[in-house]
mmCIF file as Biopython writes it, N, C-alpha, C and O atoms, coordinates in Angstrom:
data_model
#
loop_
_atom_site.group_PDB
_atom_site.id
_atom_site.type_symbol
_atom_site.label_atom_id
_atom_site.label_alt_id
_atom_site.label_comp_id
_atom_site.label_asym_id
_atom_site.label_entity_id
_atom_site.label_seq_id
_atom_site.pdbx_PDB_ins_code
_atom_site.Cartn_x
_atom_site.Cartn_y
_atom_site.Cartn_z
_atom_site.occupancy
_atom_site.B_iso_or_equiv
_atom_site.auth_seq_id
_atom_site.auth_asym_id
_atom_site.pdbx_PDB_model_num
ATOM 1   N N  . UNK A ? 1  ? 109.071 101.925 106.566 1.0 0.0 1  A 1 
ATOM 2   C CA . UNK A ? 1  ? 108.851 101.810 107.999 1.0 0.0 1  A 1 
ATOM 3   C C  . UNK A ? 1  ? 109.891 102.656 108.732 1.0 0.0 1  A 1 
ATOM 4   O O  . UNK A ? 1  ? 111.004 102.796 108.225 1.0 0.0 1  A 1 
ATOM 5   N N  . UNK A ? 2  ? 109.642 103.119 109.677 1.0 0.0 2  A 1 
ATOM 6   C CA . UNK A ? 2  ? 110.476 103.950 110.366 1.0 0.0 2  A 1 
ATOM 7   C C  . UNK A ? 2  ? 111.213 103.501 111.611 1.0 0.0 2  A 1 
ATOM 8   O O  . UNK A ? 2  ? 111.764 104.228 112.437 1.0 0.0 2  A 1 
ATOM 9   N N  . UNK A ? 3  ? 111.110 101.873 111.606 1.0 0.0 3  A 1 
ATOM 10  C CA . UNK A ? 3  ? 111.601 100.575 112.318 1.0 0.0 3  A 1 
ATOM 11  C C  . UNK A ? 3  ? 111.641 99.539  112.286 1.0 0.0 3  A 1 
ATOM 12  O O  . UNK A ? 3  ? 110.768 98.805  112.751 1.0 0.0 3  A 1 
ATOM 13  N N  . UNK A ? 4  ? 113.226 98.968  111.422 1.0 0.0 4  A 1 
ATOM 14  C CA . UNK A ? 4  ? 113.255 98.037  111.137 1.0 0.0 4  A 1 
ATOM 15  C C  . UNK A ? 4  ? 112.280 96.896  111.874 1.0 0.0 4  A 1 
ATOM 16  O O  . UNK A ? 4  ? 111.757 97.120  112.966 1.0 0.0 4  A 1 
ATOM 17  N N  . UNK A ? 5  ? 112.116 95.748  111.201 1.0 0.0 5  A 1 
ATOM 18  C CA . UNK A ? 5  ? 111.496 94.523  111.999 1.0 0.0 5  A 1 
ATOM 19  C C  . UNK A ? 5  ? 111.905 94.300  113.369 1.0 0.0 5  A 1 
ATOM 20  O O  . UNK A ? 5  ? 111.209 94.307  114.384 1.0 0.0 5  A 1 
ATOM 21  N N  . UNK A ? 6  ? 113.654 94.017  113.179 1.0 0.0 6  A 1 
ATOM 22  C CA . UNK A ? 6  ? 114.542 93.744  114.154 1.0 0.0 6  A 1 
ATOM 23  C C  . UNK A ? 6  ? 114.238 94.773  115.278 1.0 0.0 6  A 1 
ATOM 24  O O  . UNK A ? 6  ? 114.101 94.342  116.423 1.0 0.0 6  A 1 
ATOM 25  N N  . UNK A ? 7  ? 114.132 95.989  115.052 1.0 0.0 7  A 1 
ATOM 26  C CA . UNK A ? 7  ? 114.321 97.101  116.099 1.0 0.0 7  A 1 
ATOM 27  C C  . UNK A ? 7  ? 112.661 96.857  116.622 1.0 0.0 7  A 1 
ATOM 28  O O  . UNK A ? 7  ? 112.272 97.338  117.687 1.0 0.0 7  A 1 
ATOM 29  N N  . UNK A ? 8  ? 111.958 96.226  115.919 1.0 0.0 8  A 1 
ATOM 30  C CA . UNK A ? 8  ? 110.280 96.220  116.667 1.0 0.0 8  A 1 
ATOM 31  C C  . UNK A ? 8  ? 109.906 94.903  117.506 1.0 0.0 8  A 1 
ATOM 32  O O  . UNK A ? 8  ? 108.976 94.842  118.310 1.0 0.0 8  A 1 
ATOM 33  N N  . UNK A ? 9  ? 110.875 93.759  117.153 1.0 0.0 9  A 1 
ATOM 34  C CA . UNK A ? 9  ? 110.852 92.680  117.740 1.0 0.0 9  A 1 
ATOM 35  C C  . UNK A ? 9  ? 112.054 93.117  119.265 1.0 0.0 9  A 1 
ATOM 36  O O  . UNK A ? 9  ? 111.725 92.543  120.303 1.0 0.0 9  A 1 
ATOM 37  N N  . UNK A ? 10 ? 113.104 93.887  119.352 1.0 0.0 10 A 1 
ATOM 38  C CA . UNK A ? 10 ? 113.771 94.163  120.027 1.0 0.0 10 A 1 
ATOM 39  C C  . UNK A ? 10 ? 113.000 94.711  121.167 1.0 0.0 10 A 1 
ATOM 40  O O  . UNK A ? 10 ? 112.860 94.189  122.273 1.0 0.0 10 A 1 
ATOM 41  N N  . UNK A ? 11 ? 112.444 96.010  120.680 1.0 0.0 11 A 1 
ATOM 42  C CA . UNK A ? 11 ? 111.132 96.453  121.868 1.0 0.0 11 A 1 
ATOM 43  C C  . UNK A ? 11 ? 110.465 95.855  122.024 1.0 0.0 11 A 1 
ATOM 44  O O  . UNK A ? 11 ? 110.619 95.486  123.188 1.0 0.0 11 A 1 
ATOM 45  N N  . UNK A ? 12 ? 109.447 95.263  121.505 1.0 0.0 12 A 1 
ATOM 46  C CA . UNK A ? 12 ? 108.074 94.461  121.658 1.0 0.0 12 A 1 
ATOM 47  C C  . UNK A ? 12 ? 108.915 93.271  122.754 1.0 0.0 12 A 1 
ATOM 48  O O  . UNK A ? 12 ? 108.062 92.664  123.400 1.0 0.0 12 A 1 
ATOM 49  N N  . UNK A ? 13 ? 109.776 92.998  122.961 1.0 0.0 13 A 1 
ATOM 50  C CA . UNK A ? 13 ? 110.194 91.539  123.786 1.0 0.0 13 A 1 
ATOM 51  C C  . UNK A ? 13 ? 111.038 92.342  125.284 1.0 0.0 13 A 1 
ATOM 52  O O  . UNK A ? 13 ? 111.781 91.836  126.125 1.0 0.0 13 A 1 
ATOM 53  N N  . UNK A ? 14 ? 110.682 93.337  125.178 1.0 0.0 14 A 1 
ATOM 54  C CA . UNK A ? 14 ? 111.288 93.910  126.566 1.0 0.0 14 A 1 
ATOM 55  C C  . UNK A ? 14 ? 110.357 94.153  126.936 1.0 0.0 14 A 1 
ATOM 56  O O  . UNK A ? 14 ? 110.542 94.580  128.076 1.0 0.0 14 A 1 
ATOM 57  N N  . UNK A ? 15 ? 108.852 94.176  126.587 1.0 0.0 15 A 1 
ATOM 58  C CA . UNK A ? 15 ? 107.791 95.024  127.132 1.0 0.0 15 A 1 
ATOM 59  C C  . UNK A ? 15 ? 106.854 93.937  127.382 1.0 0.0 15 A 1 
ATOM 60  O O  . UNK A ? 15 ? 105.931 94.223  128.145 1.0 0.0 15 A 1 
ATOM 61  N N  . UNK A ? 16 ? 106.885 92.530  126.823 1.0 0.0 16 A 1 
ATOM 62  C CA . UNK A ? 16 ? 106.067 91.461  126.436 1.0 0.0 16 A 1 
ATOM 63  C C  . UNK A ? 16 ? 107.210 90.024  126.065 1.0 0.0 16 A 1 
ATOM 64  O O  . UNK A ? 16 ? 108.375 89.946  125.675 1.0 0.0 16 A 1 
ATOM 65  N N  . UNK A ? 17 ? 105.944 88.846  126.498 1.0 0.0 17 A 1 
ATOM 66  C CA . UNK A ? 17 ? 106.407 87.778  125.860 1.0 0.0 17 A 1 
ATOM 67  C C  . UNK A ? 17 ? 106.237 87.635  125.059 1.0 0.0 17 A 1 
ATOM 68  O O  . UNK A ? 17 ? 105.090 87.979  124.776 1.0 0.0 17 A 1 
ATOM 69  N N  . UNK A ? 18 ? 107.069 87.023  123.844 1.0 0.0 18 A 1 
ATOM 70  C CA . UNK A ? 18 ? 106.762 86.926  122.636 1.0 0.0 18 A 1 
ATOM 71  C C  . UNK A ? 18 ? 106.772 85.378  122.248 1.0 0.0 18 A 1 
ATOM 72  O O  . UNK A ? 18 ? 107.868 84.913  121.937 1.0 0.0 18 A 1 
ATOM 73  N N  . UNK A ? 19 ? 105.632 84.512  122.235 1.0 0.0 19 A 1 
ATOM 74  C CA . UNK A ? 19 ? 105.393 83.235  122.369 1.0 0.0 19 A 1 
ATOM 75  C C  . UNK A ? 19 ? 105.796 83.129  120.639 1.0 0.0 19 A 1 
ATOM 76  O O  . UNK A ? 19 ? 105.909 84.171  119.994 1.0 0.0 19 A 1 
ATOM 77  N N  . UNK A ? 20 ? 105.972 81.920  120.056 1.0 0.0 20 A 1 
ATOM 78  C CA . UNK A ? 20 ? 106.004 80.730  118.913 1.0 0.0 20 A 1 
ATOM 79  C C  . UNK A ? 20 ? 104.748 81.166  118.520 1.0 0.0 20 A 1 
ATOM 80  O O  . UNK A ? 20 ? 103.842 81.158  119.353 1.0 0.0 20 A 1 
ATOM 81  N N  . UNK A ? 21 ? 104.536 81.559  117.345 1.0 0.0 21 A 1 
ATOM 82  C CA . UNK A ? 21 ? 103.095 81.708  116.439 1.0 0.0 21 A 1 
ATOM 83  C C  . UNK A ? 21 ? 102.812 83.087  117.188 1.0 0.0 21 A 1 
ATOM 84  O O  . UNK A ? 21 ? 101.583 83.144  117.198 1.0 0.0 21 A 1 
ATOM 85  N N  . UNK A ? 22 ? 103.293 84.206  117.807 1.0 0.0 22 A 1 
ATOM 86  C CA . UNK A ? 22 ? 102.745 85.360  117.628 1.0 0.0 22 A 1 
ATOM 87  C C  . UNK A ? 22 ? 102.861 86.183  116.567 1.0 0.0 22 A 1 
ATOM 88  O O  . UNK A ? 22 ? 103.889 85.909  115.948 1.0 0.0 22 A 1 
ATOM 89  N N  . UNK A ? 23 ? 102.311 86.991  116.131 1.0 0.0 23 A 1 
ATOM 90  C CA . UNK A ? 23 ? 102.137 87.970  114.625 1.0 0.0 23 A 1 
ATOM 91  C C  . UNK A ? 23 ? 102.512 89.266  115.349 1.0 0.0 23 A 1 
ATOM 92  O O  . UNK A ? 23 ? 102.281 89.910  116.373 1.0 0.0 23 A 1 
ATOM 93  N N  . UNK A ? 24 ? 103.055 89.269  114.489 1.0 0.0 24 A 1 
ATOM 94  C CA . UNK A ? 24 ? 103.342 91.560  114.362 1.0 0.0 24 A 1 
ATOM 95  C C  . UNK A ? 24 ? 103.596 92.023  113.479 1.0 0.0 24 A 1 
ATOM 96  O O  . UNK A ? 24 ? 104.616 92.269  112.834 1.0 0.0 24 A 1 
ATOM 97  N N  . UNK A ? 25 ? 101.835 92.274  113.374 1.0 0.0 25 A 1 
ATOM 98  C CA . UNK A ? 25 ? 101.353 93.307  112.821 1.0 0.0 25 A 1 
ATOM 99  C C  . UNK A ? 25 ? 101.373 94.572  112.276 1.0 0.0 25 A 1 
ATOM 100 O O  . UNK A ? 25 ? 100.500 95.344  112.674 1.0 0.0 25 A 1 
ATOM 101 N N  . UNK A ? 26 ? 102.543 95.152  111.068 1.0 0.0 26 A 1 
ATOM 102 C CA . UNK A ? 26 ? 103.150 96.115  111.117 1.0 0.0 26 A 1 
ATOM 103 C C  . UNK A ? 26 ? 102.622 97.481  110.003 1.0 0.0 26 A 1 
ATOM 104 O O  . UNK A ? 26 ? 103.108 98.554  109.644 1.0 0.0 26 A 1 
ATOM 105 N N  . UNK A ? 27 ? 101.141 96.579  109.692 1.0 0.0 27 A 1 
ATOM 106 C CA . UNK A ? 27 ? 100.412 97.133  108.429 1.0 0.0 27 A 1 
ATOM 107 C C  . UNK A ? 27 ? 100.978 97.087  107.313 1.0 0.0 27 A 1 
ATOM 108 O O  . UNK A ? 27 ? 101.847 96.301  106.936 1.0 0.0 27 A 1 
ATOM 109 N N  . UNK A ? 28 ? 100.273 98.316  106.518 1.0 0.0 28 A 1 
ATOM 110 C CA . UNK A ? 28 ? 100.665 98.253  105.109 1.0 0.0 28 A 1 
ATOM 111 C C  . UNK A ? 28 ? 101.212 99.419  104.500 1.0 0.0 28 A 1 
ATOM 112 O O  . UNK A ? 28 ? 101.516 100.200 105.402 1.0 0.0 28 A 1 
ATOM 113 N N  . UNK A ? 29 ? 101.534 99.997  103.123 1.0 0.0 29 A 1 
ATOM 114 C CA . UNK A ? 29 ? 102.044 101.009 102.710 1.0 0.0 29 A 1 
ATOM 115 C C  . UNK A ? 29 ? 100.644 101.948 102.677 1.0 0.0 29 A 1 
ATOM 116 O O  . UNK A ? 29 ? 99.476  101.562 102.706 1.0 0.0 29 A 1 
ATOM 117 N N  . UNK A ? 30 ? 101.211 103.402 102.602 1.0 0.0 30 A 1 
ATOM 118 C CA . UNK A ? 30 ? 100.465 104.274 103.201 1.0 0.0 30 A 1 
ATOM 119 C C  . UNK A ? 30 ? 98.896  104.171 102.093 1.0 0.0 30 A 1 
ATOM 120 O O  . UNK A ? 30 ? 99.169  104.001 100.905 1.0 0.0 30 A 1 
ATOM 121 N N  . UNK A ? 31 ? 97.646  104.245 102.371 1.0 0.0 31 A 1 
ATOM 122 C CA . UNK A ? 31 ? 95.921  104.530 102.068 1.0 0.0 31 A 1 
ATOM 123 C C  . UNK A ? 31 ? 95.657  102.942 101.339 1.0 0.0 31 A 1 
ATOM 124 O O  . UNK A ? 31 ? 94.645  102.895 100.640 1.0 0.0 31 A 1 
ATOM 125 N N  . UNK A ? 32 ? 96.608  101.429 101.455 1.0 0.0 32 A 1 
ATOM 126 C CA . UNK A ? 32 ? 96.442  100.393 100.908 1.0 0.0 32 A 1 
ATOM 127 C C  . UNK A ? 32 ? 94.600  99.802  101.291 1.0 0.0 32 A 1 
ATOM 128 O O  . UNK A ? 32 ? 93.699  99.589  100.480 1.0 0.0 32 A 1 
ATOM 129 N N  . UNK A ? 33 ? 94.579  99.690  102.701 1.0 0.0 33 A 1 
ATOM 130 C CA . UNK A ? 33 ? 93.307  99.400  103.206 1.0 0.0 33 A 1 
ATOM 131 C C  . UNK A ? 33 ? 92.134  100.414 103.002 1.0 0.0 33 A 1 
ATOM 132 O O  . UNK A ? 33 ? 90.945  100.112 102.898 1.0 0.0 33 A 1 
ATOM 133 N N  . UNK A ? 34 ? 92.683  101.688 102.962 1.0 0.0 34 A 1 
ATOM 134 C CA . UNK A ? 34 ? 91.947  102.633 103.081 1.0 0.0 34 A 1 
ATOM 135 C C  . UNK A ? 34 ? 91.596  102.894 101.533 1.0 0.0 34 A 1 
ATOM 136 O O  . UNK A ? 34 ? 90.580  103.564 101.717 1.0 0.0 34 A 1 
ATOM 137 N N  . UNK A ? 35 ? 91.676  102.855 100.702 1.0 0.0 35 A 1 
ATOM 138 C CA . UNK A ? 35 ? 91.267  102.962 99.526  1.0 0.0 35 A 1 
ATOM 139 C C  . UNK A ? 35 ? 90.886  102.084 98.623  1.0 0.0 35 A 1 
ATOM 140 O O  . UNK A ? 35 ? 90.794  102.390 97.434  1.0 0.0 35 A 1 
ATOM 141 N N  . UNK A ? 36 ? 90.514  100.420 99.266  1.0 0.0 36 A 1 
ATOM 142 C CA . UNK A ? 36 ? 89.743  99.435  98.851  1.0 0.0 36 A 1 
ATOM 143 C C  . UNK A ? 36 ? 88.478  99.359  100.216 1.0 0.0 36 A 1 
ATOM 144 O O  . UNK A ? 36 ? 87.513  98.602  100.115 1.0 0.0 36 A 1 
ATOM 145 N N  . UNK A ? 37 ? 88.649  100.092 101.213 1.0 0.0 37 A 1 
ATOM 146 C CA . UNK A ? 37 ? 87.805  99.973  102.276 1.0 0.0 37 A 1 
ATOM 147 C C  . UNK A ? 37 ? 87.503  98.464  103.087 1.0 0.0 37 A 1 
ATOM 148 O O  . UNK A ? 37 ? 86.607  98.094  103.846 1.0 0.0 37 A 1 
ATOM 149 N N  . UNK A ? 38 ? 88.657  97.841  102.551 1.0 0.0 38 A 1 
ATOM 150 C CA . UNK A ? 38 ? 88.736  96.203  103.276 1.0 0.0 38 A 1 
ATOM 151 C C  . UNK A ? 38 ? 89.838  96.324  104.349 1.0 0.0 38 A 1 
ATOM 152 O O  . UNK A ? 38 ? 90.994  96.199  103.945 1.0 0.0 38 A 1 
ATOM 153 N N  . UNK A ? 39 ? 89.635  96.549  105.655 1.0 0.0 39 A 1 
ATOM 154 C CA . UNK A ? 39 ? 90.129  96.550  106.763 1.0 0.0 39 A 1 
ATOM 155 C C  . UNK A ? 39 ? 89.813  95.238  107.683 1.0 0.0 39 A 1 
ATOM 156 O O  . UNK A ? 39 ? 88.695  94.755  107.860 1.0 0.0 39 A 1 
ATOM 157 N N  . UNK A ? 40 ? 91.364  94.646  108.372 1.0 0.0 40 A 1 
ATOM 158 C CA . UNK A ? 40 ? 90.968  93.651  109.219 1.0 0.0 40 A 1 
ATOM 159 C C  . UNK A ? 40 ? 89.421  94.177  110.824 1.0 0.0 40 A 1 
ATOM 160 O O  . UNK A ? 40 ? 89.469  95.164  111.557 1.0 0.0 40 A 1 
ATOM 161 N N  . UNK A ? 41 ? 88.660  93.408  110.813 1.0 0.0 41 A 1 
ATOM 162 C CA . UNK A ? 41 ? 87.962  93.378  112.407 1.0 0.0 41 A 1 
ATOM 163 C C  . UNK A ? 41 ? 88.009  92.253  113.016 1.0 0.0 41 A 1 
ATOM 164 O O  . UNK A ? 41 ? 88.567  91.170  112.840 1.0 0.0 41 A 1 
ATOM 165 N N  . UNK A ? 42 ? 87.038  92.900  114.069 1.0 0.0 42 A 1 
ATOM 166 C CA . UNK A ? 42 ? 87.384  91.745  114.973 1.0 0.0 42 A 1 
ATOM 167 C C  . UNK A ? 42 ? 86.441  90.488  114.400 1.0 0.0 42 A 1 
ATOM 168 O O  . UNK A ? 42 ? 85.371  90.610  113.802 1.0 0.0 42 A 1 
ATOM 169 N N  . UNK A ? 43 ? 87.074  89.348  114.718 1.0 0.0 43 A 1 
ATOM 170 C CA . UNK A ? 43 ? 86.534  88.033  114.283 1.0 0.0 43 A 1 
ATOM 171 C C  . UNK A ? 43 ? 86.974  87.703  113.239 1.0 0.0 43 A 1 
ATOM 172 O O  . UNK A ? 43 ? 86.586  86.556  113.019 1.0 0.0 43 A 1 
ATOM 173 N N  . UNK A ? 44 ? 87.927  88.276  112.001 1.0 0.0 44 A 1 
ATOM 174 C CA . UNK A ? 44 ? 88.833  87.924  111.228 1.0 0.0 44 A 1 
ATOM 175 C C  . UNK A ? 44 ? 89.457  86.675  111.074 1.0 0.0 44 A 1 
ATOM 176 O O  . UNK A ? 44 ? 89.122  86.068  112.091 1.0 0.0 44 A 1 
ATOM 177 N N  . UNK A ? 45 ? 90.131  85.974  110.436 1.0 0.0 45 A 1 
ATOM 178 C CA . UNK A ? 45 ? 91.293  84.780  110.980 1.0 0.0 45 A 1 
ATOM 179 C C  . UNK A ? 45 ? 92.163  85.509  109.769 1.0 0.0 45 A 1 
ATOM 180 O O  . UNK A ? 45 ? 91.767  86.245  108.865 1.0 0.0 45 A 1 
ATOM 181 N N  . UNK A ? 46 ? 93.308  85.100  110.043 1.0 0.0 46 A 1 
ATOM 182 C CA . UNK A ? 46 ? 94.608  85.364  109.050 1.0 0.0 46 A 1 
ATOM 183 C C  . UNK A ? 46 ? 95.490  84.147  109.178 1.0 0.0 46 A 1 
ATOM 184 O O  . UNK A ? 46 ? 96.065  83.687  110.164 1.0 0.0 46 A 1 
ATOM 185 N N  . UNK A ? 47 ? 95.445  83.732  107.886 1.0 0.0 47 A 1 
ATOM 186 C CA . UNK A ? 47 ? 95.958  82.451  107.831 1.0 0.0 47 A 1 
ATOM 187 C C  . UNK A ? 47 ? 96.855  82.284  107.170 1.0 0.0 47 A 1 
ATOM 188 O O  . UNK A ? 47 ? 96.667  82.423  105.961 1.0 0.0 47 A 1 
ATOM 189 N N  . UNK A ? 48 ? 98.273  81.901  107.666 1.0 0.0 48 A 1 
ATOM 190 C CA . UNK A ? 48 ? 99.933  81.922  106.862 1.0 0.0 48 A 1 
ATOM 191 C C  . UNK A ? 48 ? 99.740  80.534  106.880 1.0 0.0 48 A 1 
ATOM 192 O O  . UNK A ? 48 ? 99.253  79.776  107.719 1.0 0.0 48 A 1 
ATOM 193 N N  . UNK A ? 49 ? 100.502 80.278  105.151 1.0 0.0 49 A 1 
ATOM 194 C CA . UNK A ? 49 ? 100.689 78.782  104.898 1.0 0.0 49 A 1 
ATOM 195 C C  . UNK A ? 49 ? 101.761 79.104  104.083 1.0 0.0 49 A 1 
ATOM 196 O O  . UNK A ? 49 ? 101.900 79.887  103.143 1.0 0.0 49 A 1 
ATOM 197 N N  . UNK A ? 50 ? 102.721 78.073  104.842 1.0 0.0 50 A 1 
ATOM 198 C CA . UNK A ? 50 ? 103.977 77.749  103.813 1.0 0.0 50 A 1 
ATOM 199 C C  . UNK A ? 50 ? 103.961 76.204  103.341 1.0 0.0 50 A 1 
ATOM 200 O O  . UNK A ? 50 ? 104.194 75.216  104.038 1.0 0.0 50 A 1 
ATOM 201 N N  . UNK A ? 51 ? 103.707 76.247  102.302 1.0 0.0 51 A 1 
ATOM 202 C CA . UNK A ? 51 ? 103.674 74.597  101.847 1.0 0.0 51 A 1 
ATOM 203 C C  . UNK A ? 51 ? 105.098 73.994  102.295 1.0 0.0 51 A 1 
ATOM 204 O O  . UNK A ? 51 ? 106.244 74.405  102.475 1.0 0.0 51 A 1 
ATOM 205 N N  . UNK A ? 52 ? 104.198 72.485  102.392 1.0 0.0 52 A 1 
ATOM 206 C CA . UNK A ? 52 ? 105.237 71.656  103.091 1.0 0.0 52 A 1 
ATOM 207 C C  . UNK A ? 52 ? 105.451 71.792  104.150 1.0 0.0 52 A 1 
ATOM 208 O O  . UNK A ? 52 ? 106.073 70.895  104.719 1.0 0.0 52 A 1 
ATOM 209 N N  . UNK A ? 53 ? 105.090 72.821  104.799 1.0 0.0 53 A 1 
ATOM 210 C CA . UNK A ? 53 ? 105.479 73.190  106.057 1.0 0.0 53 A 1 
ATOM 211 C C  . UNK A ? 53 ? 104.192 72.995  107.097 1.0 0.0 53 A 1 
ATOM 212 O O  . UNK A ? 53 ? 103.911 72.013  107.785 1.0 0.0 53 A 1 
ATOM 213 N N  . UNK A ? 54 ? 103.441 74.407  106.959 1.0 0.0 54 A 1 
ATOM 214 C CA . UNK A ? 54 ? 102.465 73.967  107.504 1.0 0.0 54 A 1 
ATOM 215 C C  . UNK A ? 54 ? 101.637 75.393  107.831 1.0 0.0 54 A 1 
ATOM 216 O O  . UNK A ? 54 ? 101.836 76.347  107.080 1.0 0.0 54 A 1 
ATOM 217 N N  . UNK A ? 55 ? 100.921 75.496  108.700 1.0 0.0 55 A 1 
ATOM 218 C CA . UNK A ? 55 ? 100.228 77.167  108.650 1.0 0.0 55 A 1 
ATOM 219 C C  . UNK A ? 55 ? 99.943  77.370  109.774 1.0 0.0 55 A 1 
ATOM 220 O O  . UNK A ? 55 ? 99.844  76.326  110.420 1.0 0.0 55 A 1 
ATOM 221 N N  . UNK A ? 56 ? 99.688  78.603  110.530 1.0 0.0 56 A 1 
ATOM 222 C CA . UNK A ? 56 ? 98.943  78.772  111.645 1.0 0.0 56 A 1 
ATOM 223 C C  . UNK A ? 56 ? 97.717  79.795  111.273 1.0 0.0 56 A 1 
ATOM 224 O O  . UNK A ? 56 ? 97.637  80.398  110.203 1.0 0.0 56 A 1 
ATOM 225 N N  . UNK A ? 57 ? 96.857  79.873  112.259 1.0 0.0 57 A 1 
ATOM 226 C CA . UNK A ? 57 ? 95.846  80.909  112.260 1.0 0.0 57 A 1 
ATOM 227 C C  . UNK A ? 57 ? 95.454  81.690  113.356 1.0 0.0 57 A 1 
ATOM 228 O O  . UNK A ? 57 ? 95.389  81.235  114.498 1.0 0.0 57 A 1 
ATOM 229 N N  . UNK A ? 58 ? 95.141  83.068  112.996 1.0 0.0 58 A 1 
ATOM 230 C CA . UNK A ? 58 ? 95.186  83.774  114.376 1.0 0.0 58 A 1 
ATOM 231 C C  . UNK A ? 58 ? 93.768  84.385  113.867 1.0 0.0 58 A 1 
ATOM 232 O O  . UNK A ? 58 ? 93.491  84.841  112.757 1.0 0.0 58 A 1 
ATOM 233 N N  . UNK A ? 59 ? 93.156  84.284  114.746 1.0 0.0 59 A 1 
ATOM 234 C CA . UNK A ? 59 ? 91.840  85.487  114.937 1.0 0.0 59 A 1 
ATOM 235 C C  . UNK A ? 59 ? 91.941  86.836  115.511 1.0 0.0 59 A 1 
ATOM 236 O O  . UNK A ? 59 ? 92.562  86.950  116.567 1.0 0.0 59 A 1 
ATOM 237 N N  . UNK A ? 60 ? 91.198  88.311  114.733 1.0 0.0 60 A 1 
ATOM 238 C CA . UNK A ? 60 ? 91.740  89.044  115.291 1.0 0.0 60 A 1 
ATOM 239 C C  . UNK A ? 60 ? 90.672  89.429  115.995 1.0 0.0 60 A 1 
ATOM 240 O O  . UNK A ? 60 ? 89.480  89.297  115.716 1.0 0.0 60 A 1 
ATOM 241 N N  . UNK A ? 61 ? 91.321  90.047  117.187 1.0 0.0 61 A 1 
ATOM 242 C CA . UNK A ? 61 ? 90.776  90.335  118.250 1.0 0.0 61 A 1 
ATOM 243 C C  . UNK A ? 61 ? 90.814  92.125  118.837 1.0 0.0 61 A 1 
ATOM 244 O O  . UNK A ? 61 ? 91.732  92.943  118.775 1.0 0.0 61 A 1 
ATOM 245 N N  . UNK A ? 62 ? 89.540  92.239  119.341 1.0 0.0 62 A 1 
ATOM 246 C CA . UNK A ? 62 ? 89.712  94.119  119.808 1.0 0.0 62 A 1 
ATOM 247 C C  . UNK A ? 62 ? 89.722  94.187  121.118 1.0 0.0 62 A 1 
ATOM 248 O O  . UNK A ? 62 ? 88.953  93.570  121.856 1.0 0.0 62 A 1 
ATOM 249 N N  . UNK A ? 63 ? 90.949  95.248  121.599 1.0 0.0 63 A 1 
ATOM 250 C CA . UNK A ? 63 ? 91.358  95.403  123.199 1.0 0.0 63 A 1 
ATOM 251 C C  . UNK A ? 63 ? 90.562  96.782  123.118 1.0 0.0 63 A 1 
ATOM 252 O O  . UNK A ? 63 ? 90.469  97.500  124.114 1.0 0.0 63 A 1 
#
């Protein structure tokens, strides 16, 4: 990446709120999606679970 996490959460929160359970989205290593042809769309869910803990889910959505 050519920006750390830290340095993308640093911008992204001067430009935006950054609520509890937002995702950023920073992709993947270079032709990963592109060479199984499985790309997120819209109407997706992506679902993080940490056992014991608990999970959220986000649907993705197109601006």
């Amino acid at each position: 990446m050519i920006y750390n996490i830290w340095q993308q959460i640093s911008h992204l929160s001067q430009v935006m709120t950054l609520e509890p359970g937002d995702l950023i989205v920073t992709g993947t290593c270079a032709n990963v999606g592109m060479t199984t042809g499985k790309l997120l769309q819209p109407g997706d869910v992506v679902r993080l679970e940490i056992e014991y803990l608990g999970h959220i889910e986000n649907t993705v959505i197109s601006e």
